[in-house]
C-alpha positions as CSV (number, residue, x, y, z in Angstrom):
1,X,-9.2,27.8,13.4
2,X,-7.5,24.8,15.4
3,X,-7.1,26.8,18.7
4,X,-8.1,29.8,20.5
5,X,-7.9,31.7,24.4
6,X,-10.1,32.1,26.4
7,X,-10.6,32.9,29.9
8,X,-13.4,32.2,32.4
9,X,-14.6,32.1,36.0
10,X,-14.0,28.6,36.4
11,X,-12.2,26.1,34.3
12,X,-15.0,24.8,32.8
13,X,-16.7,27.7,32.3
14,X,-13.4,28.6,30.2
15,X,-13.3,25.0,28.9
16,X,-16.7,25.4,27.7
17,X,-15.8,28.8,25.8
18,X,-13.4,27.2,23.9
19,X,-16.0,24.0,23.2
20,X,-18.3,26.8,21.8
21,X,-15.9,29.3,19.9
22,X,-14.4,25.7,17.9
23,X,-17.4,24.4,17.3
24,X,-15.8,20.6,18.7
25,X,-17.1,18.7,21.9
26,X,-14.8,19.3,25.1
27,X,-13.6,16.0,25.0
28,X,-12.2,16.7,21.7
29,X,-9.9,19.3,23.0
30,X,-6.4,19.9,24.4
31,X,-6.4,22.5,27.4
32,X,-3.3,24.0,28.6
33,X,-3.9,26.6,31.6
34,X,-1.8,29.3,30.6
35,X,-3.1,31.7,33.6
36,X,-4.6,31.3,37.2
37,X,-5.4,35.0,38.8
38,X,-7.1,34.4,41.8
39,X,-7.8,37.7,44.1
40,X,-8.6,37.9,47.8
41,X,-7.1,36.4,50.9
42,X,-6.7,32.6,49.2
43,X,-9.1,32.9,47.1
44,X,-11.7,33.1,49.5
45,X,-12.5,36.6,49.0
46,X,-12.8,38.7,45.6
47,X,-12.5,37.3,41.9
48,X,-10.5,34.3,40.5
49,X,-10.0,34.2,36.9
50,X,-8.6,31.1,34.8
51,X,-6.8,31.7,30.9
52,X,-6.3,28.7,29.1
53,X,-5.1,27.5,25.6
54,X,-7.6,24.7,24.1
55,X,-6.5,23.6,20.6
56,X,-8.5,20.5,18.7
57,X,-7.0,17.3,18.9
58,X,-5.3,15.3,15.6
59,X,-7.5,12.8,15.6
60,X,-8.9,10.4,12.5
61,X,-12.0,11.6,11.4
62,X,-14.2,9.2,12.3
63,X,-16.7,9.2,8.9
64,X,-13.5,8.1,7.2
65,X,-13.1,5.1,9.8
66,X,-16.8,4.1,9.1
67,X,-16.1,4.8,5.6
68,X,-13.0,2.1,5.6
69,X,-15.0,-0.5,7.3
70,X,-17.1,-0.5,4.0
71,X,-14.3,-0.4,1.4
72,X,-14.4,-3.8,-1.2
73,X,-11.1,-5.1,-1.3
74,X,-10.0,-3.1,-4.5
75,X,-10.9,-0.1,-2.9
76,X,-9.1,-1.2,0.1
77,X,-5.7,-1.7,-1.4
78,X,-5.8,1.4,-3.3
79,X,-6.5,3.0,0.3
80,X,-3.2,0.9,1.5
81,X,-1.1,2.0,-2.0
82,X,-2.7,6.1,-1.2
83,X,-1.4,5.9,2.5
84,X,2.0,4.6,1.2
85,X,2.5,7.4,-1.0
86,X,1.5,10.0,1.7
87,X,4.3,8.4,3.4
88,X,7.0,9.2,0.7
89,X,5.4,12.3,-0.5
90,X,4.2,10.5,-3.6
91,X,1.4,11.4,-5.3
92,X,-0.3,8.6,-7.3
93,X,-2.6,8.3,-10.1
94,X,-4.4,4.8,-9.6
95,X,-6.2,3.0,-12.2
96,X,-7.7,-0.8,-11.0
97,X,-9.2,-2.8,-12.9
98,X,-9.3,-7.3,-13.5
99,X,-7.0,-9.9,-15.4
100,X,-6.8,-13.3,-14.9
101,X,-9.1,-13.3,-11.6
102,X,-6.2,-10.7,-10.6
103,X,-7.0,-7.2,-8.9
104,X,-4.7,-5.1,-11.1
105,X,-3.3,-1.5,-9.5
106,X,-2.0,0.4,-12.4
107,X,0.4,3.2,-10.6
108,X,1.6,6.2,-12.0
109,X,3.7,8.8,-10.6
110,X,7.2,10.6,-10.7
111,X,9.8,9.5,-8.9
112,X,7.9,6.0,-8.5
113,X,11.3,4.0,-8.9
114,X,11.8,4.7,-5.3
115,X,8.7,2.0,-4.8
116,X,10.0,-0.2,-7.5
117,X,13.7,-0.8,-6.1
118,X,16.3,-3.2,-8.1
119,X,15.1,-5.5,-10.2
120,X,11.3,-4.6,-9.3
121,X,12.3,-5.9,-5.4
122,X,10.6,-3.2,-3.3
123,X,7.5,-3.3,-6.1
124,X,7.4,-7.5,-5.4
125,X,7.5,-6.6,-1.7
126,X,5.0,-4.2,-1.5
127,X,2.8,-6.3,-3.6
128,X,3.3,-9.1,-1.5
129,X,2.3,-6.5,1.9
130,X,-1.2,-5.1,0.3
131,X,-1.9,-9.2,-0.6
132,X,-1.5,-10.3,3.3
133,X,-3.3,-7.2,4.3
134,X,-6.0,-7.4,2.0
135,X,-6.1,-11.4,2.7
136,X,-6.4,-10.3,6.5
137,X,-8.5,-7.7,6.8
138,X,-11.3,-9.8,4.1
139,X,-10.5,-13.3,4.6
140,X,-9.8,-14.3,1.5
141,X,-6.7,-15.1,-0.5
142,X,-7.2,-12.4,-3.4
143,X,-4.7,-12.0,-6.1
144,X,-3.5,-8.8,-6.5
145,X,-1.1,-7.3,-9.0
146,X,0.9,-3.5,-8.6
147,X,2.6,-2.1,-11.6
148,X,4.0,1.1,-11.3
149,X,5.3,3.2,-14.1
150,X,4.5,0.3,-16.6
151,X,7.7,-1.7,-14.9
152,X,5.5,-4.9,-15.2
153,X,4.8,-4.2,-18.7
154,X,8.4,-3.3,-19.5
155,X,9.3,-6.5,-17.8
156,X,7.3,-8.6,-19.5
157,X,8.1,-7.7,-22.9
158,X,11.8,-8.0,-21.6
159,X,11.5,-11.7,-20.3
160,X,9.5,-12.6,-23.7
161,X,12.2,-11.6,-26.0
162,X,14.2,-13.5,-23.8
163,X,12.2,-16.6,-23.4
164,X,12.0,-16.6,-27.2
165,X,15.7,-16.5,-28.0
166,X,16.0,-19.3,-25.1
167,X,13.6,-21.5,-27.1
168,X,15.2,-20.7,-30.4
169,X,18.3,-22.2,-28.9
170,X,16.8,-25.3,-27.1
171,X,14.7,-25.9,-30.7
172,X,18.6,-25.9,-32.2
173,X,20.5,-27.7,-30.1
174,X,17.9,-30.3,-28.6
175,X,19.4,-29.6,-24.8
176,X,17.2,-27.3,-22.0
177,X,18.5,-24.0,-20.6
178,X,17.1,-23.0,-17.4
179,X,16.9,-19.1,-16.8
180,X,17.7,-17.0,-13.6
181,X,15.5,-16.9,-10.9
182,X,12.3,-15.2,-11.0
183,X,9.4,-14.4,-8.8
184,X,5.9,-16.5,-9.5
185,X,4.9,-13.5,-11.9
186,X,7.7,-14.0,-14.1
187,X,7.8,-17.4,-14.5
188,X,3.8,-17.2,-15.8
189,X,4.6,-15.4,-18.3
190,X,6.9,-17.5,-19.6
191,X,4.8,-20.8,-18.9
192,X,1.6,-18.7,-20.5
193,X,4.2,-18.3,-23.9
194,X,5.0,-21.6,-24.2
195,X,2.0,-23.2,-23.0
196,X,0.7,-24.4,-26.8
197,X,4.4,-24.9,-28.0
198,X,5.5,-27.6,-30.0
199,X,9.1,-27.4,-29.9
200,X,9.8,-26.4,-26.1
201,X,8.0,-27.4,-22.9
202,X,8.7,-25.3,-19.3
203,X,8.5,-26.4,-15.5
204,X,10.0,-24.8,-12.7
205,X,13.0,-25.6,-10.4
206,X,14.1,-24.7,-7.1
207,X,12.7,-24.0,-3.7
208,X,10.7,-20.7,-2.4
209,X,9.4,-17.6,-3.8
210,X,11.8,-17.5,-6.6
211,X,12.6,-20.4,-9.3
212,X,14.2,-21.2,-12.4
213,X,12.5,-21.8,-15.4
214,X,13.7,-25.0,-17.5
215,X,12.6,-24.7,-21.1
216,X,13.2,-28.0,-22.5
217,X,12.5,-29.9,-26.1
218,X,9.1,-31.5,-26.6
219,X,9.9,-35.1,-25.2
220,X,11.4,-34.2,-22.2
221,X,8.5,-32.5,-19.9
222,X,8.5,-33.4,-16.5
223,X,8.2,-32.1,-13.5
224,X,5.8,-28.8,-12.7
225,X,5.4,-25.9,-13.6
């Protein structure tokens, strides 16, 4: 029960009815008067008799605001992915665990391609959200890694059948081909592929969050990657 009426002598007295009946302090409350009978000549004489509405306020419950305060930061951005998916009506199945010195948030849920967008944007920008929050709220720049539906995984196995066929072409013709732009994730992975290669070499070109990768014949490395 989130409200109840009451009536008392007194406002308080009916305020402090209502405090009783809900079980919740009277600061806790929201009191609308819904009555005021007062008998007598101005209330001076006879009985006065006050009817009011108290209902319990929305308010966070505290516990889980202690409770935040001692999340670790994986817990913490699993928190931040849960209140995201309240927000769309989403309910996700979370899985974290470590790669690389990365926290990884393995998602699953339906309809989840409304938090991976076009080309994984809205799933890059999210990411990129939780990191700066995380990073904030802990002081420390934390890598963190969301994949949602395996569209990471699915991406990755893309971009390495790509990378490969690129290579096979550089080994062939002895010239460098430089892929589309892709976000710092995307170009590890082809880096990581070639890394021990000795045919190709990669670096990166461009400015800002998304490069080119330039994947070049042994000889003619330079630049980073």
């Amino acid at each position: 029960m989130n409200s109840i009426e009451v009536e008392g002598k007194t406002y308080e007295e009916a305020v402090k009815k209502a405090s009783l009946e809900l079980n919740v302090e009277e600061k806790n409350l929201d009191i609308e008067v819904k009555e005021v009978d007062t008998k007598g000549i101005l209330g001076l004489l006879g009985n006065k008799k006050v009817r009011i509405i108290a209902r319990i306020k929305e308010t966070k419950d505290t516990g889980e605001s202690q409770n935040l305060e001692e999340l670790t930061p994986e817990q913490y951005s699993e928190h931040l992915l849960r209140e995201l998916g309240t927000f769309f009506e989403l309910d996700l199945n979370i899985k974290i665990s470590h790669s690389n010195e990365r926290i990884v948030l393995l998602v699953q849920c339906d309809n989840g391609d409304i938090l991976v967008g076009k080309d994984g944007e809205i799933l890059d920008a999210l990411q990129h959200l939780i990191r700066l929050a995380v990073a904030k709220r802990f002081k420390q720049n934390l890598k963190i890694l969301i994949d949602i539906n395996g569209y990471r995984e699915k991406k990755k196995k893309a971009l390495t059948t790509m990378a490969k066929r690129l290579a096979d072409k550089v080994k062939r013709t002895g010239r460098h081909i430089k892929t589309d732009p892709l976000n710092p994730y995307e170009r590890r992975i082809i880096h990581t592929l070639f890394k021990h290669s000795r045919f190709v070499t990669t670096k990166s070109e461009g400015e800002g969050h998304t490069k080119k990768v330039v994947i070049s014949p042994v000889g003619n490395k330079d630049g980073k990657r």
